[in-house]
N, C-alpha and C positions, 0 to 999 in steps of 0.2 A: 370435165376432167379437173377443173382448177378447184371445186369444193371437194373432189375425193383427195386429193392430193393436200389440200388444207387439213381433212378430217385424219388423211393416214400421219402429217405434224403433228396435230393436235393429239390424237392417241396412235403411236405407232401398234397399239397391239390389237388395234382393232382390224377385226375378220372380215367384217363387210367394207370398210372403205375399200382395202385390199381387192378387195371381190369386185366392186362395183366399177374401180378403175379399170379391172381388165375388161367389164362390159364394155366398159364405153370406148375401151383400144380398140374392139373390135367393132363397134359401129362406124369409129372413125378411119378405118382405114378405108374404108372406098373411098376416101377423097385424098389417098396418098401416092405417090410414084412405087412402082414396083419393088426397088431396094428398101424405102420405107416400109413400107408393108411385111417384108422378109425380116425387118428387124422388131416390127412392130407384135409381128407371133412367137416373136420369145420376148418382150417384154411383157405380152397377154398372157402367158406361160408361166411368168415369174411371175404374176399378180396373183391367176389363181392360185400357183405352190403355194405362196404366201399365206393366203387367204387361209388354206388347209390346214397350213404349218401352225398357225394361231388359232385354231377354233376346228379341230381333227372332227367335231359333230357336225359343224357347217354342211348342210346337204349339200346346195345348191353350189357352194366352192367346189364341192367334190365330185359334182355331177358337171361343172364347166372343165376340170380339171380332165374328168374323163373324156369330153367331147375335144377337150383340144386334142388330146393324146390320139381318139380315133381317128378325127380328121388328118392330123400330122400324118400318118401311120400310109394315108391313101396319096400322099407328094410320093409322085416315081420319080426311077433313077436323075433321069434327065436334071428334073426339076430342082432336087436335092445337090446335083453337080454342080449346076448354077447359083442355088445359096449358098454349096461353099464355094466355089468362088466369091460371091461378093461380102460376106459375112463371116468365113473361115468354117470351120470343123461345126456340123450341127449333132446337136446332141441323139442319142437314140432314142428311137420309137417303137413301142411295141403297142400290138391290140389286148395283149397280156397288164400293161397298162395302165392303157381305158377300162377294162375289162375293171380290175382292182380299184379304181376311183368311183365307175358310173356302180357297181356293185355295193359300193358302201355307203353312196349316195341313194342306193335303193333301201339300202337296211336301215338307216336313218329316219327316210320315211315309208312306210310299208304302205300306208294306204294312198 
């Protein structure tokens, strides 16, 4: 985490530091407590946005960008209740989407 976070100082406009920090948010939360974790999927969230938002051809931004969005999309009610409880108002999720990121993440690359 400490060289993407140097690399995203070093050049904020680059794509893949952006990209590569949300990998690794997401490796590293199996070693965090539960409210960690719920904060930790929206700052994995806003790394791949990021990532997208600098480099809109970036596949692989846009095919994580999609899987967060699916995954988000399968947290029921319950689940959702208790992020916002700890976290406040969670943003919306749609499989519509996922659908629009993992799709242009396909068109990017075809084969």
């Amino acid at each position: 985490l400490l060289a993407t976070e140097r690399a995203m100082r070093a050049d904020p406009r680059c794509s893949m530091a952006a990209l590569w920090k949300g990998i690794l948010l997401v490796k590293s939360v199996k070693f965090v407590p539960l409210k960690e974790k719920m904060k930790q999927a929206l700052a994995v969230r806003d790394m791949f946005q990021k990532a997208v938002e600098l480099d809109p051809s970036n596949a692989l931004a846009n095919h994580s960008l999609g899987l967060w969005y699916f995954h988000a999309c399968g947290i029921n009610w319950v689940q959702r209740k208790v992020a916002a409880m700890v976290l406040g108002p969670l943003p919306e999720v749609s499989y519509e989407d996922a659908l629009k990121y993992l799709s242009k993440a396909g068109e990017l690359t075809p084969n």
